[in-house]
Backbone of each chain as ProteinMPNN parsed JSONL, in Angstrom:
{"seq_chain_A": "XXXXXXXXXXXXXXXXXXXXXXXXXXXXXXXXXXXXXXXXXXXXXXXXXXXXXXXXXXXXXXXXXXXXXXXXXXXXXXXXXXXXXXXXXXXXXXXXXXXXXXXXXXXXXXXXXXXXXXXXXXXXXXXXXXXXXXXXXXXXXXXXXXXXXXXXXXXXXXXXXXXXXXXXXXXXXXXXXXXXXXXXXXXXXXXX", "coords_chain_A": {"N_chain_A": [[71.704, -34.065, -10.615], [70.318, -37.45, -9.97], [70.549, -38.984, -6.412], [71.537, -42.13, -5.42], [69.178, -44.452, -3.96], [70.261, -45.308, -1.415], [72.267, -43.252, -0.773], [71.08, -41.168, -0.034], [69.851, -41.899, 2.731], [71.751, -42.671, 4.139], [74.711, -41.297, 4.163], [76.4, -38.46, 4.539], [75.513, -36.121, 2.176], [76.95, -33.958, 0.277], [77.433, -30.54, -1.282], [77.918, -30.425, -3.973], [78.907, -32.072, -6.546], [82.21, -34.155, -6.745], [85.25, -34.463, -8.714], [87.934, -36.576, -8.506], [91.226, -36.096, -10.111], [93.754, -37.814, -11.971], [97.209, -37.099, -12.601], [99.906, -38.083, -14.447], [103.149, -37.829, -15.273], [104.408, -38.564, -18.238], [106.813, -38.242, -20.783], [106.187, -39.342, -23.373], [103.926, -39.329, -24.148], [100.779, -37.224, -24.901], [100.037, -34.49, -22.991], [97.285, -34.477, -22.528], [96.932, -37.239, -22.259], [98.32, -38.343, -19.928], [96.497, -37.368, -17.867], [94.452, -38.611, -15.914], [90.912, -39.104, -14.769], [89.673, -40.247, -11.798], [88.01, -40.976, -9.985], [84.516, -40.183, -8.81], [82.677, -38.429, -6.253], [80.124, -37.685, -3.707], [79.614, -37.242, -1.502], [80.54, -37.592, 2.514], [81.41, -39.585, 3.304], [81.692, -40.829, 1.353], [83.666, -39.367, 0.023], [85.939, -40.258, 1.958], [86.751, -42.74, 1.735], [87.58, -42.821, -0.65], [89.756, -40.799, 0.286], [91.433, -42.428, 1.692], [92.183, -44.914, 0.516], [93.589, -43.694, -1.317], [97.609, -43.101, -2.018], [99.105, -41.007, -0.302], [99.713, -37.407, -1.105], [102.547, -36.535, -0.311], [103.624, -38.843, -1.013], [103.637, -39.602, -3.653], [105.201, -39.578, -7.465], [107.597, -37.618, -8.393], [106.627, -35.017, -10.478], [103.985, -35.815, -11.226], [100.546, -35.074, -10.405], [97.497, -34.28, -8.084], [94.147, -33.665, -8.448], [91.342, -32.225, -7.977], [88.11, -31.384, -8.859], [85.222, -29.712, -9.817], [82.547, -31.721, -10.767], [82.053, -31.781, -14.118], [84.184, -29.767, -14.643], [87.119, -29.897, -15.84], [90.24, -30.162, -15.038], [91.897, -28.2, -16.453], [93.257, -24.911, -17.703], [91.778, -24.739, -19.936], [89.498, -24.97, -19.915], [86.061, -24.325, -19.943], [84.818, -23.087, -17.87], [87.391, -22.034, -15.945], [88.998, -21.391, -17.86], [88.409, -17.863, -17.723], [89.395, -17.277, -15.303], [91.467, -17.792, -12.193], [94.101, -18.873, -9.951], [95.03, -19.295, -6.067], [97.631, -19.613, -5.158], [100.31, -21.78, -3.353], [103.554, -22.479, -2.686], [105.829, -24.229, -1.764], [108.766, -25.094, 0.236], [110.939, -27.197, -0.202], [112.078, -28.649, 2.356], [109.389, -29.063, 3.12], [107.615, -31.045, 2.014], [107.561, -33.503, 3.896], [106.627, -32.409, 6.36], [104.575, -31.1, 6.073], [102.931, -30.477, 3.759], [100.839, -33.286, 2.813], [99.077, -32.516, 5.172], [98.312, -29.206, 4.933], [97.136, -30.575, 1.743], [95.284, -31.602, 2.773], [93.501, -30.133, 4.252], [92.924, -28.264, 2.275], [91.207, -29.739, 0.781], [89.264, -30.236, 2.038], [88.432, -27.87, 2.731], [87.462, -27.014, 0.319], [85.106, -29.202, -0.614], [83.713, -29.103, 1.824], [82.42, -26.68, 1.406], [83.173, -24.144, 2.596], [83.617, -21.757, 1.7], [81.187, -20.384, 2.303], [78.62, -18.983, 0.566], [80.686, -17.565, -1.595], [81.848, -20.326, -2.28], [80.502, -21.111, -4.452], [82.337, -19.493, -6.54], [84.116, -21.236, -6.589], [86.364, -23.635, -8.374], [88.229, -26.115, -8.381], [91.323, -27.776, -6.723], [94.534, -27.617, -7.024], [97.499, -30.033, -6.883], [100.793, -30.223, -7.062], [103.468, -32.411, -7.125], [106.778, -31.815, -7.102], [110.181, -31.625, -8.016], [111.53, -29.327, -7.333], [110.345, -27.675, -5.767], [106.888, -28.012, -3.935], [103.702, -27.205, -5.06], [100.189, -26.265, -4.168], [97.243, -25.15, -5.165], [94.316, -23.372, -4.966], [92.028, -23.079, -7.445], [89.989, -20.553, -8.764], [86.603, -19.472, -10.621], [86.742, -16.791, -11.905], [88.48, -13.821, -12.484], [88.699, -11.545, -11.939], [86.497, -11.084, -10.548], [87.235, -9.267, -7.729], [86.174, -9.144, -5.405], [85.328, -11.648, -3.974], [87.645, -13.367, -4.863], [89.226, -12.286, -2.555], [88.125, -12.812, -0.478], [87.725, -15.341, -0.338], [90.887, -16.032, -0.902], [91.465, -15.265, 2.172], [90.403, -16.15, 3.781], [91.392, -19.211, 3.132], [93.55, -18.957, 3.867], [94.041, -18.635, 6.503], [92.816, -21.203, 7.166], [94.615, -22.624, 6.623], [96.234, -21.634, 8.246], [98.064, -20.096, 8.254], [101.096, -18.068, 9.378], [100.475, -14.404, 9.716], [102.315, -12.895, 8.891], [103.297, -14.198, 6.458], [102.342, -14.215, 3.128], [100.31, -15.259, 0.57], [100.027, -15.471, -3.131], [97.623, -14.475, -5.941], [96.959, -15.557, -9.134], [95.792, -15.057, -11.879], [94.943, -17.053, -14.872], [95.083, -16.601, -17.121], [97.567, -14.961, -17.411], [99.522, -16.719, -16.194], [99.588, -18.619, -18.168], [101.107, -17.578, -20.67], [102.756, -16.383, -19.537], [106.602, -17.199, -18.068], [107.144, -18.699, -15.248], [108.476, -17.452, -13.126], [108.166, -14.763, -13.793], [105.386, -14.721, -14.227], [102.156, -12.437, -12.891], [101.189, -11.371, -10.233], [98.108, -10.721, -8.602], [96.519, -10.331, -6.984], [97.008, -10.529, -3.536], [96.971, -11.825, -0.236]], "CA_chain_A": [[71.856, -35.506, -10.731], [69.587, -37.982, -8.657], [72.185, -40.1, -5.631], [70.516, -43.468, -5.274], [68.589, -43.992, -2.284], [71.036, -45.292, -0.134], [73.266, -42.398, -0.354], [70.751, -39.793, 0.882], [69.095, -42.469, 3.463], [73.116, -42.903, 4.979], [75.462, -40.771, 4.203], [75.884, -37.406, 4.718], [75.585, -35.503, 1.125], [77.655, -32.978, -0.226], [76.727, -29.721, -1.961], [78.638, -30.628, -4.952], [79.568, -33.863, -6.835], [83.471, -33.871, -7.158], [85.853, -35.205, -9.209], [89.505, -36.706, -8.476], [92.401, -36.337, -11.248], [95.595, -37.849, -11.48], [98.2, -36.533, -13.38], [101.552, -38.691, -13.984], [104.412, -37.01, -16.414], [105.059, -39.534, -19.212], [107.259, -37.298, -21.811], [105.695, -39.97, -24.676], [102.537, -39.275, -24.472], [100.2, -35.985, -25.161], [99.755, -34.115, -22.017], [96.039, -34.937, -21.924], [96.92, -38.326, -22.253], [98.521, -38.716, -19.068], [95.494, -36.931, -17.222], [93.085, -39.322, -15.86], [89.719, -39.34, -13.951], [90.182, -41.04, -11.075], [86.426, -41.227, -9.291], [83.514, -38.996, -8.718], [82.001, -38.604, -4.853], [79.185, -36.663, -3.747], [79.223, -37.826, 0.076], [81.25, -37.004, 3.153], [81.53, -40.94, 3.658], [82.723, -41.271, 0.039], [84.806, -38.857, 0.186], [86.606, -40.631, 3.234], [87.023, -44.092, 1.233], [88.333, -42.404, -1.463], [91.029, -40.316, 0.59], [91.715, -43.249, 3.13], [92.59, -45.671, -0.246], [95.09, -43.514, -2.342], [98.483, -42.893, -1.823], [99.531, -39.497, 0.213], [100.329, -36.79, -2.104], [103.956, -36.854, -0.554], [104.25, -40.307, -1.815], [103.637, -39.469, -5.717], [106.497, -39.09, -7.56], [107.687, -36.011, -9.113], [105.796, -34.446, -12.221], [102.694, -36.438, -10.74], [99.597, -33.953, -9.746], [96.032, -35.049, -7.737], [93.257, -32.828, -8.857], [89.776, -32.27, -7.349], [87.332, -30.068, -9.685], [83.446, -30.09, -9.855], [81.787, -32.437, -11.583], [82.189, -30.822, -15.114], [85.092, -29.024, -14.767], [88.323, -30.813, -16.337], [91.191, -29.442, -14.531], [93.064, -27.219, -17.173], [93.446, -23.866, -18.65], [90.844, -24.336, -21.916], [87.829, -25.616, -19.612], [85.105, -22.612, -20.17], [84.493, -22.63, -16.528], [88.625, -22.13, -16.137], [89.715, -20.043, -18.761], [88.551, -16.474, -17.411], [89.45, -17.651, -13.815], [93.189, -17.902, -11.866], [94.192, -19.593, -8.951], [95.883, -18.882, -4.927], [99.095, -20.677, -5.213], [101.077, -22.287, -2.143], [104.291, -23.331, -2.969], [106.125, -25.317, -0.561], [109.806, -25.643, 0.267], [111.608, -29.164, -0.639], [111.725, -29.799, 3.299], [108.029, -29.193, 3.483], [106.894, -32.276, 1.543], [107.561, -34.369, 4.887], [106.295, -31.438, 7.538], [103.28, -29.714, 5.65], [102.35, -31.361, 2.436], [100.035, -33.922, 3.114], [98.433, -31.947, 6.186], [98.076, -28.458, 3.374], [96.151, -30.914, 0.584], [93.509, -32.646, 3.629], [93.055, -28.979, 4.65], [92.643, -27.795, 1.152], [90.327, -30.667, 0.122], [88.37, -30.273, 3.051], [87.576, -26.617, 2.331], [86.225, -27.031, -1.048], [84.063, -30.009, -0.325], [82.567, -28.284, 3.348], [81.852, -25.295, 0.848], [83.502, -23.513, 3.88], [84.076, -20.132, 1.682], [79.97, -19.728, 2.217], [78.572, -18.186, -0.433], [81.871, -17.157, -2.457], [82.038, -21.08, -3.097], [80.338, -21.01, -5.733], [83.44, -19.056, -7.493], [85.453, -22.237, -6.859], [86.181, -24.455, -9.629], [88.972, -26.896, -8.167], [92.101, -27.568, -6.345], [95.637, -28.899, -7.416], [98.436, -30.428, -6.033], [101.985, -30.614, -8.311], [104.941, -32.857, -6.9], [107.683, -31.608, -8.121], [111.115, -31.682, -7.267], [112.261, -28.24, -7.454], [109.333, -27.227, -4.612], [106.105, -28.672, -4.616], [102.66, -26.125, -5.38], [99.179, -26.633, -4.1], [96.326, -24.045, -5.292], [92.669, -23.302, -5.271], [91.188, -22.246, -9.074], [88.417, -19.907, -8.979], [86.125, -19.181, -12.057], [86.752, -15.29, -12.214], [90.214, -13.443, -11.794], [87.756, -9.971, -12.113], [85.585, -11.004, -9.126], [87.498, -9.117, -6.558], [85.366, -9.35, -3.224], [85.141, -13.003, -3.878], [88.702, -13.656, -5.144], [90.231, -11.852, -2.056], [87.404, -13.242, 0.877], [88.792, -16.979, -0.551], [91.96, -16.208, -0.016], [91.529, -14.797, 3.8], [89.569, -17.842, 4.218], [92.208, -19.979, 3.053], [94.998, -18.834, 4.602], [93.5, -18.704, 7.69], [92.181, -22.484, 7.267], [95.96, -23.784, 6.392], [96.836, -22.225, 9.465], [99.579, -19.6, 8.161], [101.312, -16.763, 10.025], [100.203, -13.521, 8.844], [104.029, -12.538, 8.241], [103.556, -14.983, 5.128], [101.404, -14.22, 2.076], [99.901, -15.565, -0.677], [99.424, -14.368, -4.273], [96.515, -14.503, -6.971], [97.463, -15.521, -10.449], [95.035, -15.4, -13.286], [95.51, -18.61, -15.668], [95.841, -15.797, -18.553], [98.758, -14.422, -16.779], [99.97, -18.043, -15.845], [99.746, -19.476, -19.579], [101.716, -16.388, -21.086], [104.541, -16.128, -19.028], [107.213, -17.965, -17.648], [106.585, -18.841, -13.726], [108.792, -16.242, -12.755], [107.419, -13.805, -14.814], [104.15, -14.366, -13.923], [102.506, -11.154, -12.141], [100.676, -11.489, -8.757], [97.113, -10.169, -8.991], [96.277, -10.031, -5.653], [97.616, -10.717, -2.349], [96.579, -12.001, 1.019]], "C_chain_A": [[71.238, -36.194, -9.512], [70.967, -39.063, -7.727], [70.764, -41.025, -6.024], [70.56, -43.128, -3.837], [69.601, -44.21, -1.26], [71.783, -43.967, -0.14], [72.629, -41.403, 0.309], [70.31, -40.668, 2.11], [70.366, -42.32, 4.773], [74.231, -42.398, 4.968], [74.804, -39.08, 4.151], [75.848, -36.369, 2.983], [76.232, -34.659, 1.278], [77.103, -31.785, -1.112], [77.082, -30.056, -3.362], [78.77, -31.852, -5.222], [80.931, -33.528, -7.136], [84.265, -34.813, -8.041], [87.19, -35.409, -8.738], [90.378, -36.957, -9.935], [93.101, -36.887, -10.837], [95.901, -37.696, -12.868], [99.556, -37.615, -13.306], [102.222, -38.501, -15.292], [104.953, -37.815, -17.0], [105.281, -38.513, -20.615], [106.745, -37.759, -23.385], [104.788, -40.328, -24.851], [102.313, -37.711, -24.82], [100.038, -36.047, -23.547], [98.415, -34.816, -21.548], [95.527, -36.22, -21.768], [97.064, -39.018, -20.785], [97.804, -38.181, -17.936], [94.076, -37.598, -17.208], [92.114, -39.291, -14.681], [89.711, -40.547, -13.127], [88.487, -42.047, -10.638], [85.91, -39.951, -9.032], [82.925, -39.278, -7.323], [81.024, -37.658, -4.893], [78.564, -36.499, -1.994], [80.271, -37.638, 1.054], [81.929, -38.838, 3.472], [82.597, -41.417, 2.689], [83.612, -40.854, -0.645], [86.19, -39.728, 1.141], [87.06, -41.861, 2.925], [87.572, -43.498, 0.564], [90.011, -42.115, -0.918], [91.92, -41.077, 1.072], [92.806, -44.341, 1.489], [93.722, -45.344, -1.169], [96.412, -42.872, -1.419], [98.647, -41.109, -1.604], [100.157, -38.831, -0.925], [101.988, -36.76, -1.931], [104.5, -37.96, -1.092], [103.993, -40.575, -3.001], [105.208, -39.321, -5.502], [106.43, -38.367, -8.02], [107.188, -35.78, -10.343], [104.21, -34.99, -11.808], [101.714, -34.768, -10.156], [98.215, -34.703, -9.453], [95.631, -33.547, -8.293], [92.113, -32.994, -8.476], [89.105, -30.922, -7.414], [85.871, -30.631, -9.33], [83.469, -30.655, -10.843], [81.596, -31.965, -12.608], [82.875, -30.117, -15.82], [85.869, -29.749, -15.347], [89.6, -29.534, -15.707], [92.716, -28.524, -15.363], [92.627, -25.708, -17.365], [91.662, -23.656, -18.874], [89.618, -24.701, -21.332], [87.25, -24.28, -19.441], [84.745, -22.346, -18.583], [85.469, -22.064, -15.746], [89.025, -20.809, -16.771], [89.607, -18.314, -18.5], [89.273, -16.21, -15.514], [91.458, -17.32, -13.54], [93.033, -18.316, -10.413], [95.134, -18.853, -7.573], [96.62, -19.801, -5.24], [100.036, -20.59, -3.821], [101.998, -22.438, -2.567], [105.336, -23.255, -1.433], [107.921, -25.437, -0.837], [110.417, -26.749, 0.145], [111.158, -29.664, 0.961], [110.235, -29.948, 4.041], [107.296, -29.864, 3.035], [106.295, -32.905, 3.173], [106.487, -33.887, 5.893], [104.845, -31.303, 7.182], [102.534, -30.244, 4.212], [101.016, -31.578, 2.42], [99.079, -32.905, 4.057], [97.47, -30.386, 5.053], [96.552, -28.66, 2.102], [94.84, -31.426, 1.46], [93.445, -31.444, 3.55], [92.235, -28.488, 3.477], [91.435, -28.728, 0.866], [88.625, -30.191, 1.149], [87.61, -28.34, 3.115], [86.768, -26.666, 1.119], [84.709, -28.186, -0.651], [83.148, -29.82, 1.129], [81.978, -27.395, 2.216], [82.215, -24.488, 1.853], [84.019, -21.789, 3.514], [82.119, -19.663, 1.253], [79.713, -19.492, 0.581], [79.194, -18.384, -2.136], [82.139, -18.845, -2.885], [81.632, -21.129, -4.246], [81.212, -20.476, -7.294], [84.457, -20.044, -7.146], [85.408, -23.568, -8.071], [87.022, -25.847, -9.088], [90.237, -26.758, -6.959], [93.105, -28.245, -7.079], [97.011, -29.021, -6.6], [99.858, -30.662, -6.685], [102.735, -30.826, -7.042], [105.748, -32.647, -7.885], [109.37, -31.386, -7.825], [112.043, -30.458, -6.914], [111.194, -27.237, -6.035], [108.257, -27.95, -5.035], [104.956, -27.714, -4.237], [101.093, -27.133, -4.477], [98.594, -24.845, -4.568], [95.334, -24.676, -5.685], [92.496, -22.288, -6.288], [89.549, -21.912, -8.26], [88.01, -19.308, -10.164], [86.417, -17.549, -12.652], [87.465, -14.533, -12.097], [89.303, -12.072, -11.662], [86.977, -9.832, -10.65], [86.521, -10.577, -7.944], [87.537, -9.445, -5.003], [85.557, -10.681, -3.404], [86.359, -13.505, -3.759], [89.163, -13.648, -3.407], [89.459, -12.494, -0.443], [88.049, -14.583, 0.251], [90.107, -16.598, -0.174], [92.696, -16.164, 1.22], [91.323, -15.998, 4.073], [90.296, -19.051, 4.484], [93.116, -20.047, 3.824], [94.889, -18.903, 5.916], [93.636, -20.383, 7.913], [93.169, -23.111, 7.373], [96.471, -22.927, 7.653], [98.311, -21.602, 9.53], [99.395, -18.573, 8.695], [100.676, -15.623, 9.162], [101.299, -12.642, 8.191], [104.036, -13.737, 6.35], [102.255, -14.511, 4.179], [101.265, -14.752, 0.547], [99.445, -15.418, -1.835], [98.33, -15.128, -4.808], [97.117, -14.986, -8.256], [96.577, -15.631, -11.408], [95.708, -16.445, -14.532], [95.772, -17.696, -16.37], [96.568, -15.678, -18.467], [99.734, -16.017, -17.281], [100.564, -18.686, -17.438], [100.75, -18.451, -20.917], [103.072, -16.29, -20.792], [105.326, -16.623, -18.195], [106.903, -17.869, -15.792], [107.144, -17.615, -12.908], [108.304, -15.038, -13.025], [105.773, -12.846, -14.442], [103.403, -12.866, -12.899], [101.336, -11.58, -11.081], [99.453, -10.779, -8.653], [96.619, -9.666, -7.782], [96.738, -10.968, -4.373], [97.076, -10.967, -0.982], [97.741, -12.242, 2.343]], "O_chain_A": [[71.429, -35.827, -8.352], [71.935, -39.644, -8.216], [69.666, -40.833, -6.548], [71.153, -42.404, -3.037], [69.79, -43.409, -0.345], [71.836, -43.604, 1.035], [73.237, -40.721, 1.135], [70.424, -39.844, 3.018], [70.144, -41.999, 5.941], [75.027, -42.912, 5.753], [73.695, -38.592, 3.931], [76.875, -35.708, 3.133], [76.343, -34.284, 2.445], [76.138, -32.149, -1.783], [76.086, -29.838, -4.051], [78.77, -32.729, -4.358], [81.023, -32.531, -7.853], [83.893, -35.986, -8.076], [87.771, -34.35, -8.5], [90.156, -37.9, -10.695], [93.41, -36.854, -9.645], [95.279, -37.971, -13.893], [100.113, -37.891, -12.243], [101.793, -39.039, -16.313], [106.079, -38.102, -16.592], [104.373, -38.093, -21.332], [106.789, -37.016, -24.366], [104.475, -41.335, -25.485], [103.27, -36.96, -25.007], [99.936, -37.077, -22.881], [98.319, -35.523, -20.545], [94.403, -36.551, -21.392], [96.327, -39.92, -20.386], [98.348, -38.429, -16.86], [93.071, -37.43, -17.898], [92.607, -39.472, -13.568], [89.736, -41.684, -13.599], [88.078, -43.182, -10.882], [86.531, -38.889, -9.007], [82.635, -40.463, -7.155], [80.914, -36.868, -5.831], [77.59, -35.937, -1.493], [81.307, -37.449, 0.417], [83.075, -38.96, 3.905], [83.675, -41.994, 2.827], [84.258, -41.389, -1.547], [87.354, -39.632, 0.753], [87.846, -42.316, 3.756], [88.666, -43.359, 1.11], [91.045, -42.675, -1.282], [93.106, -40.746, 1.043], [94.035, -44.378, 1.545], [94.534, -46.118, -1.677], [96.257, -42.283, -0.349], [98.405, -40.223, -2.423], [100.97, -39.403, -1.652], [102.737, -36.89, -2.9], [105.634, -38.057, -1.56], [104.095, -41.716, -3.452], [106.001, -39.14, -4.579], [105.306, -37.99, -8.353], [107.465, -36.553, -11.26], [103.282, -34.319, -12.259], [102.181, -33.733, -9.682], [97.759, -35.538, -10.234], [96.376, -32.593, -8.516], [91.707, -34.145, -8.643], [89.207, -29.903, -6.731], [85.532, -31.664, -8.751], [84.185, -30.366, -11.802], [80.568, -31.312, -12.431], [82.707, -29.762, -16.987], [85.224, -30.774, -15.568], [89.677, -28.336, -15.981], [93.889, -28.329, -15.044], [91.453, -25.455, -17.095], [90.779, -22.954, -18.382], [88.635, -24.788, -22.067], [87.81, -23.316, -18.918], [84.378, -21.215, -18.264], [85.017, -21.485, -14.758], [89.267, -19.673, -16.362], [90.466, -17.547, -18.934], [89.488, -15.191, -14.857], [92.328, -16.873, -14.287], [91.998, -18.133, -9.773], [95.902, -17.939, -7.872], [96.163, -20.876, -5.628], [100.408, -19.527, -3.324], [101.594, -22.832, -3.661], [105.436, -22.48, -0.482], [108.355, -25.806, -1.928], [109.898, -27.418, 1.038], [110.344, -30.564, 1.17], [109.927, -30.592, 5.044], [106.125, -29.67, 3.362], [105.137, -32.857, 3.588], [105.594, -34.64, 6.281], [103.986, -31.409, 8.058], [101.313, -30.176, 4.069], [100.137, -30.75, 2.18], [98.146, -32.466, 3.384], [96.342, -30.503, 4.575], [95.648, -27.922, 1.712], [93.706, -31.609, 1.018], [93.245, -31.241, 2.353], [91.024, -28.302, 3.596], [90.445, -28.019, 0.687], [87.446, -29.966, 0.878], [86.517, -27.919, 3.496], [85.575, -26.379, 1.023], [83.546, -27.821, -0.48], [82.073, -30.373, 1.358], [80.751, -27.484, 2.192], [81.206, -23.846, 2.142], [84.487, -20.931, 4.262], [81.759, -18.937, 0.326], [80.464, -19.773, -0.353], [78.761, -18.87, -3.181], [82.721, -18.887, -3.969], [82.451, -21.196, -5.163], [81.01, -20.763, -8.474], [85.635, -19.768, -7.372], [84.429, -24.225, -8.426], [86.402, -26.862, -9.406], [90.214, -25.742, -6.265], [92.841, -29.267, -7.713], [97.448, -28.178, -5.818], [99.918, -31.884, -6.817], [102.81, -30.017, -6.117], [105.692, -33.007, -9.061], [109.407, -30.501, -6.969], [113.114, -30.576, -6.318], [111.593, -26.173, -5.563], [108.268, -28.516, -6.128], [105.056, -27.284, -3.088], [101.053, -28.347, -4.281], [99.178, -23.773, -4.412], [95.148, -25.729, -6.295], [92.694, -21.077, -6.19], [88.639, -22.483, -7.659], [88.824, -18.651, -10.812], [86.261, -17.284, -13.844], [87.146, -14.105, -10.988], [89.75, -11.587, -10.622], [86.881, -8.86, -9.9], [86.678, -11.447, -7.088], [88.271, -9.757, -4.065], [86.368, -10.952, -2.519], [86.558, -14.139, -2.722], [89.434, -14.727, -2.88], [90.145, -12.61, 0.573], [89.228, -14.685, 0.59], [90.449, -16.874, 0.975], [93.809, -16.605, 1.509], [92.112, -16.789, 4.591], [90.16, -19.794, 5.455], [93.495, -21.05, 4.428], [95.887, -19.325, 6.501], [94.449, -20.829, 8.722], [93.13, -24.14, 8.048], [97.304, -23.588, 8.274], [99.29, -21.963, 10.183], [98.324, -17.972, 8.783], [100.371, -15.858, 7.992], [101.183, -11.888, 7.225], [104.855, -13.733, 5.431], [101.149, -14.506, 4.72], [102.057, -14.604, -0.383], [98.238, -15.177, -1.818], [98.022, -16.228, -4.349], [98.254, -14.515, -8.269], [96.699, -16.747, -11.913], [96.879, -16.437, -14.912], [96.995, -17.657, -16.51], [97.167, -16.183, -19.416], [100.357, -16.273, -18.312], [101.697, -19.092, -17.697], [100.913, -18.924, -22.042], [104.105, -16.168, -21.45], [104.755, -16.579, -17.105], [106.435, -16.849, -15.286], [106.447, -16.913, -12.176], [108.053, -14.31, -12.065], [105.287, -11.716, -14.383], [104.216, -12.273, -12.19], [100.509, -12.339, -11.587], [99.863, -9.622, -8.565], [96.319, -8.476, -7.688], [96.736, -12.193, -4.492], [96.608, -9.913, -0.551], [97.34, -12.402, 3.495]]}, "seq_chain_B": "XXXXXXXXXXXXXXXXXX", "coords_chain_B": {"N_chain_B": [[68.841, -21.127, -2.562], [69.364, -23.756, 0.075], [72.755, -23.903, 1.408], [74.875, -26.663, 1.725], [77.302, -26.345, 4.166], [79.865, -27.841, 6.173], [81.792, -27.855, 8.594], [85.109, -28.076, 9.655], [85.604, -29.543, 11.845], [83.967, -31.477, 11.772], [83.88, -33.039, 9.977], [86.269, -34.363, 9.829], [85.594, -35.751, 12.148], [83.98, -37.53, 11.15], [85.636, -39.373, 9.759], [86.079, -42.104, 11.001], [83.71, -42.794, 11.426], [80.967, -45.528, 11.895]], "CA_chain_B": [[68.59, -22.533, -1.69], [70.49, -23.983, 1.077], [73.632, -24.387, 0.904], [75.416, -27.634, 2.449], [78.237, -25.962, 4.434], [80.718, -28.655, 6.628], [83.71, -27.496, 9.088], [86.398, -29.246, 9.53], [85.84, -30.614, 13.293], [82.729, -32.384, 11.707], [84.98, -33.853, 8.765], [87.327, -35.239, 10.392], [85.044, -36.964, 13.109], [83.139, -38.777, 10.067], [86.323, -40.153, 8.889], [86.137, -42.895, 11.347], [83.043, -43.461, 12.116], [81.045, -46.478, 11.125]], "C_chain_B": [[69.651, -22.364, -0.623], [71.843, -24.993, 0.792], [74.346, -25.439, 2.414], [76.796, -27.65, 2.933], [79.232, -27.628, 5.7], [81.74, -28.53, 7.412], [84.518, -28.773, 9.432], [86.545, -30.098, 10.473], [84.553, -31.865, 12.734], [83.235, -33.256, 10.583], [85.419, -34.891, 8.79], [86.471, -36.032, 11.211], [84.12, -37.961, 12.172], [84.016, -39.557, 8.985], [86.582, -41.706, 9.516], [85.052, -43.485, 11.91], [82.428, -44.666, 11.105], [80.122, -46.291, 9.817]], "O_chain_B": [[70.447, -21.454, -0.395], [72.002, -26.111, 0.302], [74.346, -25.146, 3.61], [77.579, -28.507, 2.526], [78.463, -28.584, 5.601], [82.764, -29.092, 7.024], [84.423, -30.001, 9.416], [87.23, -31.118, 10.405], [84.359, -32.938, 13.305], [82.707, -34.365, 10.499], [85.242, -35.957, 8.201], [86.602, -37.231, 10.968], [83.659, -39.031, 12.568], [83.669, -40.11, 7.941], [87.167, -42.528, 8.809], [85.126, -44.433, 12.692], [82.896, -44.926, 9.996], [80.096, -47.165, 8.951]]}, "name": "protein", "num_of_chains": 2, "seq": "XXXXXXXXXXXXXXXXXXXXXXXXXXXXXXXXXXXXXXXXXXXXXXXXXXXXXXXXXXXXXXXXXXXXXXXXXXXXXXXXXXXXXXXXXXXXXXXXXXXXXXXXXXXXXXXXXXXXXXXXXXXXXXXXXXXXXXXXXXXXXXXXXXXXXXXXXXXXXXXXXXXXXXXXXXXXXXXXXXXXXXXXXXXXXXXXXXXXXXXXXXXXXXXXXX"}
């Protein structure tokens, strides 16, 4: 896709064009109803208006989710870029909204859009963010639950980047897994 | 090609500039 001139003349470009979701949990609608396209960036500038203008993910309310996929992607399951893929999952203690939250999703955002897993970006598809009142989740979707080396260098990467002890680890989940069986249930694919 | 990598100290200092 061509930017217009100003954007390559003055800002700094991005490898990627991204998209922002929002998600907000209205029980009387269809799911994909209440999943809307927020804006599309492609700039480190317009990224920075974007983030600077919406409301901190701790300040959604519960059932609410931000989302930030490639340009293409639609942030579920059934998207063909999605569906063979599975995600690192964070989840977050209740009193870590206040502490770690917010700080977590810049971190997170800010890895996908650097492209900061080299390479292995290219196996990233998105990130998401669920408020929720029972804990609240962040994870990075990657296109391939099979791709090993790739899968398991993202998640070093990550964990590193947010800045966690190495006494703490983080699992793998393949969406197949994920969409199958209850959250508990679910089985842990790989580990960092 | 080349890819358009970004760390995070260079991120953050282009969130305020003008």
């Amino acid at each position: 896709q061509e930017l217009p001139l100003g954007e390559i003349l003055d800002k700094y470009p991005l490898q990627n064009r991204w998209a922002l979701w929002f998600f907000k949990n209205d029980k009387n609608r269809m799911w994909q109803a209440n999943l809307r396209l927020v804006t599309r960036f492609s700039t480190v500038e317009d990224f920075w208006a974007l983030y600077d203008h919406i409301k901190p993910a701790s300040k959604l309310s519960c059932g609410c989710d931000y989302s930030l996929f490639k340009d293409g992607i639609e942030p579920m399951w059934e998207d063909t870029q999605n569906k063979r893929g599975g995600r690192w999952l964070i989840t977050l203690a209740k009193q870590q909204r206040h502490s770690k939250l917010d700080c977590f999703w810049l971190d997170t955002l800010l890895c996908l859009i650097g492209e900061m897993f080299g390479d292995y970006s290219d196996e990233l598809c998105g990130a998401v963010i669920n408020i929720r009142s029972k804990g609240d989740k962040i994870a990075i979707w990657t296109r391939e639950a099979e791709n090993q080396e790739a899968v398991t260098h993202i998640g070093r990467v990550y964990k590193e980047r947010l800045g966690l002890s190495q006494e703490v680890t983080i699992g793998y989940q393949a969406h197949a897994d994920t969409a199958t069986k209850s959250n508990s249930l679910t089985k842990t694919k790989f580990v960092v | 090609g080349t890819r358009i990598i970004y760390d995070r100290k260079f991120l953050m200092e282009c969130r305020n500039s003008p």
